[in-house]
N, C-alpha and C positions, 0 to 999 in steps of 0.2 A: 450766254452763248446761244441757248435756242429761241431767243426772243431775235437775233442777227439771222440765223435759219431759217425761222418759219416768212423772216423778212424776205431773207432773199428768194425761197421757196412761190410765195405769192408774188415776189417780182417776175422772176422767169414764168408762171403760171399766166401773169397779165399778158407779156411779152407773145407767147405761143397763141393766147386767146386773139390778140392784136394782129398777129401775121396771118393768123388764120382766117380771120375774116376780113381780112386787108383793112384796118380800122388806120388811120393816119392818127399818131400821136398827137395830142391836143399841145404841145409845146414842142419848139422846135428843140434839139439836145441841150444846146449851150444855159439858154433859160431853163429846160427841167432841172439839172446839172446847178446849176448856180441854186436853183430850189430846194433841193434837197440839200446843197453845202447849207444855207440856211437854216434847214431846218436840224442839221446836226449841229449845228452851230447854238440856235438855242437850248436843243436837246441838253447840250455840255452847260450850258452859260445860267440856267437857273440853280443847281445844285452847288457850283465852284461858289456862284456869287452868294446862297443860304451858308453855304461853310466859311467864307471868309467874313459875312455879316455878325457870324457868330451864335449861328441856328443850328 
């Protein structure tokens, strides 16, 4: 749970840094968005697959 916190804590932190210095986000939403579904997606997909291999 505070490893989800400090995630979201340094998102909003970026976010604030971003508007404040007017920075343009380097990916439009839909591809950041699709990037991080990605990267939760691995996040989940090596563990299931070591527990079903039988690790």
């Amino acid at each position: 749970m505070t490893s989800y916190l400090i995630s979201l804590c340094a998102g909003i932190l970026i976010g604030v840094f971003y508007a404040f210095f007017k920075v343009r986000s380097p990916a439009p939403p839909g591809i950041a968005l699709i990037g991080l579904l990605g990267m939760v997606i691995g996040e989940r997909l090596i563990p299931t697959l070591s527990h079903l291999l039988g690790g």
